[in-house]
C-alpha beads as a LAMMPS data file, in Angstrom:
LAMMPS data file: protein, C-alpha beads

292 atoms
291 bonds

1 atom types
1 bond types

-500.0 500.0 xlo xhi
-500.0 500.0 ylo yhi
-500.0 500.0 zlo zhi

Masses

1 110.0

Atoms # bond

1 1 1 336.385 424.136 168.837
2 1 1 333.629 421.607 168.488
3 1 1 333.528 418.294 170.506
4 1 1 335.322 416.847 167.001
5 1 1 337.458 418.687 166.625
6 1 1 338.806 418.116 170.245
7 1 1 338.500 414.743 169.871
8 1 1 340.883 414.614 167.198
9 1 1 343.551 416.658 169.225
10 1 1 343.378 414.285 172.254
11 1 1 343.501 411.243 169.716
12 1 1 346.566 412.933 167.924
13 1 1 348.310 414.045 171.429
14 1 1 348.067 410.064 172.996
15 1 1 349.570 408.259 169.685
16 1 1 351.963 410.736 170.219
17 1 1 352.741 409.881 173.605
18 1 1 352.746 405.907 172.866
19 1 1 354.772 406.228 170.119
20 1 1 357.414 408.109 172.069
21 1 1 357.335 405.450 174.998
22 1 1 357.437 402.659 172.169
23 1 1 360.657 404.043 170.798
24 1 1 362.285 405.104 174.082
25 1 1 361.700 402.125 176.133
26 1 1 360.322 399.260 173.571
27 1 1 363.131 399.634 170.620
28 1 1 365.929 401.652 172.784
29 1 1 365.535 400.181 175.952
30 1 1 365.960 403.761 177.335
31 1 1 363.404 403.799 179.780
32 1 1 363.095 406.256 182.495
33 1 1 363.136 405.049 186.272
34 1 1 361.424 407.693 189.083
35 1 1 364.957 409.529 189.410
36 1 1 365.696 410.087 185.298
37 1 1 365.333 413.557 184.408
38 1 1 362.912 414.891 181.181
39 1 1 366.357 415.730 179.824
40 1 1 367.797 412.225 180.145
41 1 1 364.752 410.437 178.707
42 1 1 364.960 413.424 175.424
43 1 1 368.558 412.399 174.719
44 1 1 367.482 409.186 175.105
45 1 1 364.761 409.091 172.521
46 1 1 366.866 411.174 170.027
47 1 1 370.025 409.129 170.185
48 1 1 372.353 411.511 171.972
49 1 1 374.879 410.896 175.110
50 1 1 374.089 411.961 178.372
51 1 1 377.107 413.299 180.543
52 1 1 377.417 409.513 182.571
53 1 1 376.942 408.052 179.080
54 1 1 380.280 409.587 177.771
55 1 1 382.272 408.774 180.896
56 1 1 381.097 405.123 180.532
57 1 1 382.143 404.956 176.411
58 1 1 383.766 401.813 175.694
59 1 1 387.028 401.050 174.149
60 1 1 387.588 398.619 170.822
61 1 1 389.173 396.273 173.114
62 1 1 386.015 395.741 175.136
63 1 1 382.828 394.210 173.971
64 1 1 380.341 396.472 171.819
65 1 1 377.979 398.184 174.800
66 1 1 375.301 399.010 171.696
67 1 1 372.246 396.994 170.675
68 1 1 374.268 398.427 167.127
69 1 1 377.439 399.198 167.480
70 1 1 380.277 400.147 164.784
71 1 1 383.924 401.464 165.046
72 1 1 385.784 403.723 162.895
73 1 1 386.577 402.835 159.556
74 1 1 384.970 399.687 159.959
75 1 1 381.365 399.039 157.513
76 1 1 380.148 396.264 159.874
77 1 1 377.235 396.557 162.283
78 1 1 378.093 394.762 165.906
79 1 1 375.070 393.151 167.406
80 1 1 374.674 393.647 171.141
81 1 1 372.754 391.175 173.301
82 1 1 369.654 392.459 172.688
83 1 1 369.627 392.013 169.088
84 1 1 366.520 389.812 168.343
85 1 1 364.530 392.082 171.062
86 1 1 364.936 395.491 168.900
87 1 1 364.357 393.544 165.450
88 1 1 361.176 391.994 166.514
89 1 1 360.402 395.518 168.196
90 1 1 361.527 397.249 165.269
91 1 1 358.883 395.335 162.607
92 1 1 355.903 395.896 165.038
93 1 1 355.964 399.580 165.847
94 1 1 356.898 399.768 161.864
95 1 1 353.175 398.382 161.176
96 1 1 351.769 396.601 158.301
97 1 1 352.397 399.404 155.277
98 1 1 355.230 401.762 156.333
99 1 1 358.443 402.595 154.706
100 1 1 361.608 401.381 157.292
101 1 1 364.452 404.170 156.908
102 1 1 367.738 402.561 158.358
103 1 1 370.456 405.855 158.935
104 1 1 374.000 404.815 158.957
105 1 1 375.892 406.896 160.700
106 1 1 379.239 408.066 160.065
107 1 1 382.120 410.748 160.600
108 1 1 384.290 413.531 158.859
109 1 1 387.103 411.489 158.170
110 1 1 386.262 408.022 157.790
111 1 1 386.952 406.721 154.273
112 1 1 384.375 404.977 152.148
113 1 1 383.546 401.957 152.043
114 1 1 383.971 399.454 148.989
115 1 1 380.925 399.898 146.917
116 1 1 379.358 402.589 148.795
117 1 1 380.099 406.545 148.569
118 1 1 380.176 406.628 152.570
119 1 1 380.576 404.651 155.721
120 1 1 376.966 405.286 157.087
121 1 1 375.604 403.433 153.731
122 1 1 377.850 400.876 154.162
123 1 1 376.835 400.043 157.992
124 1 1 372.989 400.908 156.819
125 1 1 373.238 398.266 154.503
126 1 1 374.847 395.875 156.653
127 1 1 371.860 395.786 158.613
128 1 1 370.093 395.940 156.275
129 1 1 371.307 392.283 155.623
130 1 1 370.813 391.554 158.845
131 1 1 367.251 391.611 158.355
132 1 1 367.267 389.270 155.952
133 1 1 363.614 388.498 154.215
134 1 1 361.475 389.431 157.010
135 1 1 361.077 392.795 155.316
136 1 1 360.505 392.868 150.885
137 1 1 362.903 395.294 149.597
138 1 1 360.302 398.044 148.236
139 1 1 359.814 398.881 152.691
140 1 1 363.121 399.231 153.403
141 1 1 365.093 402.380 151.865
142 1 1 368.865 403.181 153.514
143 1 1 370.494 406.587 153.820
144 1 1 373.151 408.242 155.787
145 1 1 374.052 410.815 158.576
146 1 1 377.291 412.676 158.670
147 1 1 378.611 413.896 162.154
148 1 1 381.626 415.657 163.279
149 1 1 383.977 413.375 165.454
150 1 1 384.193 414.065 169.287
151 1 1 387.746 413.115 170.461
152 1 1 388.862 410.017 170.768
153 1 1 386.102 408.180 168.870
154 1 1 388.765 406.419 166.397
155 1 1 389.411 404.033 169.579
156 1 1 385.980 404.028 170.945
157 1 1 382.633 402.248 170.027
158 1 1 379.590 403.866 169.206
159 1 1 376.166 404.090 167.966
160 1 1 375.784 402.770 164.104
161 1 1 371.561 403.270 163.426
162 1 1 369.237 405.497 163.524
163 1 1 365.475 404.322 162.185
164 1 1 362.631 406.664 160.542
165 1 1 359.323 405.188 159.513
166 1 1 357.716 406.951 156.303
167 1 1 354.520 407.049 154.927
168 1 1 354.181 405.048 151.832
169 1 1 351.499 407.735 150.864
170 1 1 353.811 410.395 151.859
171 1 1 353.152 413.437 149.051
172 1 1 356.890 414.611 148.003
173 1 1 357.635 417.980 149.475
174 1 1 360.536 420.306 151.088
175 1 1 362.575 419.164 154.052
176 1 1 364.750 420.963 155.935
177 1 1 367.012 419.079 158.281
178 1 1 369.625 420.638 160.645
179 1 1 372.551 418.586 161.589
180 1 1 375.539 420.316 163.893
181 1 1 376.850 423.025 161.702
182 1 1 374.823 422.161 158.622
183 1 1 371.366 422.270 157.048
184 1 1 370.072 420.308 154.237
185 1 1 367.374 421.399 152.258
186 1 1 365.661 418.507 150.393
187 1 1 364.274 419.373 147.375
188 1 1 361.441 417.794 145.248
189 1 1 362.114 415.979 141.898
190 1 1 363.921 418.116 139.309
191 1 1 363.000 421.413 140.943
192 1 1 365.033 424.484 140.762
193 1 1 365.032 427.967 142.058
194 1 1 361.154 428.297 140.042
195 1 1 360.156 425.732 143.045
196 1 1 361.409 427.143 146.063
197 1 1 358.552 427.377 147.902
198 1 1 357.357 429.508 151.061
199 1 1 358.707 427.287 153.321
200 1 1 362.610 427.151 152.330
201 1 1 362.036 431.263 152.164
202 1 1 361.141 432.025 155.065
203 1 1 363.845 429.734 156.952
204 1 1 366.528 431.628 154.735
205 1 1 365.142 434.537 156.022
206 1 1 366.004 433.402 159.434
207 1 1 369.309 432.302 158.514
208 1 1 369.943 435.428 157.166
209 1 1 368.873 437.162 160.575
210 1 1 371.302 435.269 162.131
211 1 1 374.428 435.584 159.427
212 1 1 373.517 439.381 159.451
213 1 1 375.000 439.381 163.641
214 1 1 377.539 436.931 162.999
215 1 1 380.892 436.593 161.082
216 1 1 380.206 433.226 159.887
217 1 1 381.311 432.276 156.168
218 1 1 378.268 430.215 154.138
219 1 1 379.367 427.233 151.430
220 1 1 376.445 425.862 149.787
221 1 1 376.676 423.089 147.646
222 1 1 373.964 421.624 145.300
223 1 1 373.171 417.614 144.808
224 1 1 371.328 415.381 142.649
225 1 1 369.747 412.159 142.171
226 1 1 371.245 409.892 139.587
227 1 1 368.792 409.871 137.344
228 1 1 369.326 411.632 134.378
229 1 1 372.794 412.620 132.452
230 1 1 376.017 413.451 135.094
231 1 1 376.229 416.733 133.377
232 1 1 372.810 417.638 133.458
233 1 1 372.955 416.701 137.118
234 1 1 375.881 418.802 137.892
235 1 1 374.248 421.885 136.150
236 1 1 371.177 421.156 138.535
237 1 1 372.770 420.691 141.769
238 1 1 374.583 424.086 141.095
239 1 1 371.222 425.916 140.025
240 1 1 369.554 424.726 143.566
241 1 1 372.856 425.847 145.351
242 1 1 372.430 429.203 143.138
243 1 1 369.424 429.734 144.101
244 1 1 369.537 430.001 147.668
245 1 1 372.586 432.081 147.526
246 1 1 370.661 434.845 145.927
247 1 1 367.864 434.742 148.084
248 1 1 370.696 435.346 150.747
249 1 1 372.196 437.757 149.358
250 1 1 368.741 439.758 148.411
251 1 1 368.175 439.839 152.630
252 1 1 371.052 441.275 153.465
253 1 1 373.792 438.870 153.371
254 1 1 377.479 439.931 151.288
255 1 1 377.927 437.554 148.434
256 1 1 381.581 437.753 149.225
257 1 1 380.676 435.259 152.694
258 1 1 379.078 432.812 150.357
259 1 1 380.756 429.838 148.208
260 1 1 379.234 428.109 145.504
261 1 1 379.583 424.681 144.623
262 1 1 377.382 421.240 142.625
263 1 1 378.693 417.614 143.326
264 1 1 376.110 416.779 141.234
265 1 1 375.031 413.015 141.948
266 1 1 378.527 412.071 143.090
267 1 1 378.119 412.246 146.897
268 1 1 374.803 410.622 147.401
269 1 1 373.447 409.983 151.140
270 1 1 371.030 407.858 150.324
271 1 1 370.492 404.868 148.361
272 1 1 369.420 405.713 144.431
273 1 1 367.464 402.269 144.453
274 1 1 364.363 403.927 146.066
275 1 1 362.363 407.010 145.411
276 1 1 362.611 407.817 149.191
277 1 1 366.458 407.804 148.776
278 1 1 366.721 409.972 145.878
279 1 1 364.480 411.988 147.465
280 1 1 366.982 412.282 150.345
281 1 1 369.720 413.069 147.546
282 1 1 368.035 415.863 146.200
283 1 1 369.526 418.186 148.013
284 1 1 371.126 421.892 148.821
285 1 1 373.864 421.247 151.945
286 1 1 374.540 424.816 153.862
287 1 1 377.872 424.844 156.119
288 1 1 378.058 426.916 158.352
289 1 1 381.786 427.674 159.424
290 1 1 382.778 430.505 161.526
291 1 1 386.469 431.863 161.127
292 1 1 389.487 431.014 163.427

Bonds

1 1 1 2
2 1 2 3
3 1 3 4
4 1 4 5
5 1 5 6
6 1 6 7
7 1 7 8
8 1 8 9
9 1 9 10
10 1 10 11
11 1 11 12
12 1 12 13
13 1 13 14
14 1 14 15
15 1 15 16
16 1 16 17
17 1 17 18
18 1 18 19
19 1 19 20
20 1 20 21
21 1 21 22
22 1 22 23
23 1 23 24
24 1 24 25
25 1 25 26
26 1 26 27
27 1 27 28
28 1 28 29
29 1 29 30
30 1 30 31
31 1 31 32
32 1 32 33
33 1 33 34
34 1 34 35
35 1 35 36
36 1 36 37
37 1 37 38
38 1 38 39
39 1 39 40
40 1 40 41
41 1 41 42
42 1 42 43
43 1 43 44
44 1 44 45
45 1 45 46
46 1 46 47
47 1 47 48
48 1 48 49
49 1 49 50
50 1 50 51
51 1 51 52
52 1 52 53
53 1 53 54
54 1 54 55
55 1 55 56
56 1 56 57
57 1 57 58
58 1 58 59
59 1 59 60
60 1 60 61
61 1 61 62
62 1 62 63
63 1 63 64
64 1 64 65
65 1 65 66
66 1 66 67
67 1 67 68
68 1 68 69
69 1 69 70
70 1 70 71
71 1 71 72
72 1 72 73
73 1 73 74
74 1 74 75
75 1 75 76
76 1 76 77
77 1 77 78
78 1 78 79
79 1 79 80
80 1 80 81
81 1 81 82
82 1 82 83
83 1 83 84
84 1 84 85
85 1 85 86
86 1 86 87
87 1 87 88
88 1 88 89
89 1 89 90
90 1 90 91
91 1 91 92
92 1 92 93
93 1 93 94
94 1 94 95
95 1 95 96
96 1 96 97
97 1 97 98
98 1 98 99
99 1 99 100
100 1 100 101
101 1 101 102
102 1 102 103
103 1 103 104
104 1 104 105
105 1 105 106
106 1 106 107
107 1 107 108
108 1 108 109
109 1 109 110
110 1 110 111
111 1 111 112
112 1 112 113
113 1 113 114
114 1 114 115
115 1 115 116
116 1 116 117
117 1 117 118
118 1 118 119
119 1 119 120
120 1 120 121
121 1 121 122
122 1 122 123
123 1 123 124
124 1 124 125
125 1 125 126
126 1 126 127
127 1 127 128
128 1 128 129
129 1 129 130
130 1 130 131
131 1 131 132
132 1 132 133
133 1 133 134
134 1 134 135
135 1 135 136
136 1 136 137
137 1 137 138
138 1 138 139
139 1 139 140
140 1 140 141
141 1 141 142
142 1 142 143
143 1 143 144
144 1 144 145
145 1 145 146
146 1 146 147
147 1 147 148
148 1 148 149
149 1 149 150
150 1 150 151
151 1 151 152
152 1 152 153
153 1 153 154
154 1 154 155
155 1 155 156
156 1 156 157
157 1 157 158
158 1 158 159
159 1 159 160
160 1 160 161
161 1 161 162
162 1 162 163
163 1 163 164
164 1 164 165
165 1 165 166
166 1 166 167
167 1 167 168
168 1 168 169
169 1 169 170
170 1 170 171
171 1 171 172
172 1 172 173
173 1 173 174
174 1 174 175
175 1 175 176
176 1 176 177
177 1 177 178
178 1 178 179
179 1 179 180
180 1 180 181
181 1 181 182
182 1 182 183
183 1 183 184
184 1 184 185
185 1 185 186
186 1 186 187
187 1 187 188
188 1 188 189
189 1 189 190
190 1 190 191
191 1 191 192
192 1 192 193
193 1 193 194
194 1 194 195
195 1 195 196
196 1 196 197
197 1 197 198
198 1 198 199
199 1 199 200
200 1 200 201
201 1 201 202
202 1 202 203
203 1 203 204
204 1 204 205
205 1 205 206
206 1 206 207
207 1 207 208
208 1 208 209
209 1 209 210
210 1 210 211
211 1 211 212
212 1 212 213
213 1 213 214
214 1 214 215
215 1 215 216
216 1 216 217
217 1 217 218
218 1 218 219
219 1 219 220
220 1 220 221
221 1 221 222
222 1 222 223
223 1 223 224
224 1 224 225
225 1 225 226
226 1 226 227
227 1 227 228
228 1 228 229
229 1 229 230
230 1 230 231
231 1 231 232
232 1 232 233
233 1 233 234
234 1 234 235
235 1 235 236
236 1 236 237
237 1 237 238
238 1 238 239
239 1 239 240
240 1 240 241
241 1 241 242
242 1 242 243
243 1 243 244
244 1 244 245
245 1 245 246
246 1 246 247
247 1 247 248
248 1 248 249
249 1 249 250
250 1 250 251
251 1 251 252
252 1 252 253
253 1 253 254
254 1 254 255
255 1 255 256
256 1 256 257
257 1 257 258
258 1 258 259
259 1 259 260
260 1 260 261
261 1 261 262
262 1 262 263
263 1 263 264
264 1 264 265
265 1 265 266
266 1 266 267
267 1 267 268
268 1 268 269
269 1 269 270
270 1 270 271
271 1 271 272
272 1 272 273
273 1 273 274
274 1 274 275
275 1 275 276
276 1 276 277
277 1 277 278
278 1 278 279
279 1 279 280
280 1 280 281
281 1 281 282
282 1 282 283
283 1 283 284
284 1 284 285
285 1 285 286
286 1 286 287
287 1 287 288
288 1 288 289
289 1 289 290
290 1 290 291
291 1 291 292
């Protein structure tokens, strides 16, 4: 490797490295002291609870203890203390041209919220409004996250946000995303089984490794954008969710394990107002459920 070339690694491996200590300790306030662990700083910077964390949780009785908080069942975004700090934080890691991606999250079993097809948009969008003009409408997209609820958390606080910053330049391709128990393959626009490309392949031929020494039951189901006609739609979302059944079941795995279903564009996770929300609509959702 030329003196370049190496160059361009160290460059690459340092912005890495600052942009990781900007998140942790700039916009989550999550910095390490000399006794936190490497573990306790990762579930830091991805969002997760730490073992001390969940003994600490906080009950709807007592203050919020987030920077942004939420309950369950409720679309509002709680402001902690710190509020103006992570805004202001927020806008200057974002940077001058990218894309601000605020992820509401939500749970199995909240309802939706008035005017929204989920919770997480709803609480997206109510920061969202919290931002107020500092940010023109064509940088900010919202989308959504579902999790499955630990116990208790109908009486408990918890975390509301998550925050991606995208390219504005970004060239529309395949994402795969794994959340708990599910995977969602992202799709570009108005592709169908003709597009899947290496990528999706070759992780379905690791998922089918893996259904091939388990007992686990497979439900894909196929969703759209909303542009276009609801019918067409529907027909689409169930040719993506199609597809990747029978690339399953060509590597080994029994079509009789595997459910079919579209929603179509009636479940979207993501606002339709952007192109980097539909993009996040275009989807293929793969449960995972093992039998009981």
């Amino acid at each position: 490797m030329n003196g370049k070339a190496w160059a361009t690694v160290l460059a690459f491996v340092l912005w890495m490295g600052g942009s990781g200590y900007w998140y942790v300790c700039r916009i989550q306030q999550a910095c390490p002291t000399s006794n936190t662990s490497s573990a306790a700083v990762s579930s830091a910077a991805a969002g997760t609870i730490t073992t001390d964390e969940a003994q600490a949780l906080t009950t709807i009785d007592q203050p919020n203890p987030y920077l942004l908080g939420s309950k369950w069942a409720w679309p509002e975004v709680a402001q902690g203390p710190n509020f103006a700090h992570l805004r202001d934080s927020l806008l200057t890691a974002l940077g001058e041209d990218n894309i601000l991606e605020i992820v509401g999250i939500w749970y199995e079993g909240e309802p939706a919220a008035e005017g929204q097809a989920n919770m997480g948009l709803a609480r997206a969008q109510a920061f969202r409004e919290m931002l107020g003009d500092v940010l023109p409408d064509d940088r900010v997209t919202i989308s959504s996250r579902r999790l499955r609820p630990p116990d208790g958390i109908e009486n408990r606080w918890f975390r509301a946000l998550d925050f991606n910053f995208i390219a504005p330049d970004k060239e529309e391709e395949v994402e795969i995303v794994e959340v708990e128990n599910r995977i969602e393959v992202h799709f570009p626009f108005n592709s169908t089984q003709a597009q899947i490309d290496q990528r999706i392949k070759d992780y379905l031929d690791k998922l089918a490794q893996r259904l091939q020494q388990t007992n686990e039951t497979v439900t894909i189901i196929g969703h759209t954008d909303n542009i276009g006609d609801e019918a067409d739609n529907y027909r689409l979302g169930l040719e993506r969710a199609q597809a990747i059944r029978n690339i399953l079941v060509e590597r080994g795995v029994a079509p009789s394990r595997i459910t079919v279903r579209s929603k179509g564009e009636t479940e979207p996770i993501a606002t339709n107002d952007t192109e980097q929300g539909r993009r996040k609509n275009r989807r293929a959702e793969i449960i995972l459920e093992s039998p009981q």
